[in-house]
N, C-alpha and C positions, 0 to 999 in steps of 0.2 A: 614641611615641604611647601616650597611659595610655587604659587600656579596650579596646584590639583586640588582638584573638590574630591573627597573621596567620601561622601557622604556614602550611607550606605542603607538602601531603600530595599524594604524587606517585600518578596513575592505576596500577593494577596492571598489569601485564604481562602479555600473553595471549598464547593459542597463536591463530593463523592456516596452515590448509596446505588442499589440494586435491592428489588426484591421481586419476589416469584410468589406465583399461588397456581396449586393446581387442583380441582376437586371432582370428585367423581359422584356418580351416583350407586347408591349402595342400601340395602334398608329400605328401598320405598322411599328414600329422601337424599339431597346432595348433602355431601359431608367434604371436609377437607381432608386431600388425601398428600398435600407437602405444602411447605411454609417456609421461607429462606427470605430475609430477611440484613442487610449491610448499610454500614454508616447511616446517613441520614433518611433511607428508603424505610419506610415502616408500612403494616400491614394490620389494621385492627380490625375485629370483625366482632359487631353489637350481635350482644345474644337475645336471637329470637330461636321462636320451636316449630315455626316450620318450613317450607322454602320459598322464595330463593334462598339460599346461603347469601349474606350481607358481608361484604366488605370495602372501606375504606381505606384510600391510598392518601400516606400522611408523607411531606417531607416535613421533617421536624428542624429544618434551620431556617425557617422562618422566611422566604424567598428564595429568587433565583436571579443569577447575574451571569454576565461573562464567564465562559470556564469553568462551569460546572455542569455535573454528569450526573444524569439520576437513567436507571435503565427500571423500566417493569415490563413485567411480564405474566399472564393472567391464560392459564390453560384449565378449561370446562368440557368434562370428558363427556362423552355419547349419553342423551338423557337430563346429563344433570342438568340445573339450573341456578345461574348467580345472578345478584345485582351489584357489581360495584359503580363507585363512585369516587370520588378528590374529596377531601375537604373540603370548608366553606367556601374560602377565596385562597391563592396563592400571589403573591407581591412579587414582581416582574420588577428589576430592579435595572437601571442603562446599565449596558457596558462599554468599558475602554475601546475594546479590540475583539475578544472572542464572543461568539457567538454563546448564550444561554442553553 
């Protein structure tokens, strides 16, 4: 065909994750009482023995750019007690056009 470009430019690749944490108090001490967990949203929690309850919010693709969606969510029932926290740094990457 003379005159068309049809080149063909593939969508960008985005991050997608969600995770939840919800913990209660039980025992005299906060314990985890749900964990849910999607795509790149991860949720680790360093064991120590006694409270707060410790957890770590990780995206595991290594930044964020345009177009991508991470959702958390962190519910601490009557009593207990957490400390979360991020990771060390997270890499804030320009975007085209949408919003990080």
């Amino acid at each position: 065909m003379i005159g068309h470009d049809l080149t063909f430019v593939a969508p960008a690749q985005r991050v997608a994750g969600t995770a939840r944490l919800a913990c209660e108090r039980n025992g005299g001490r906060t314990r985890l009482r749900r964990l849910y967990q999607d795509g790149s949203a991860k949720i680790r929690m360093p064991a120590v023995s006694a409270d707060p309850l410790e957890a770590v919010l990780i995206n595991t693709a290594g930044g964020l750019t345009g177009g991508d969606r991470l959702g958390w969510q962190v519910d601490v029932g009557a009593g207990a007690c957490a400390s979360i926290t991020t990771q060390a740094c997270e890499k804030i990457y320009r975007a085209a056009a949408d919003r990080a």
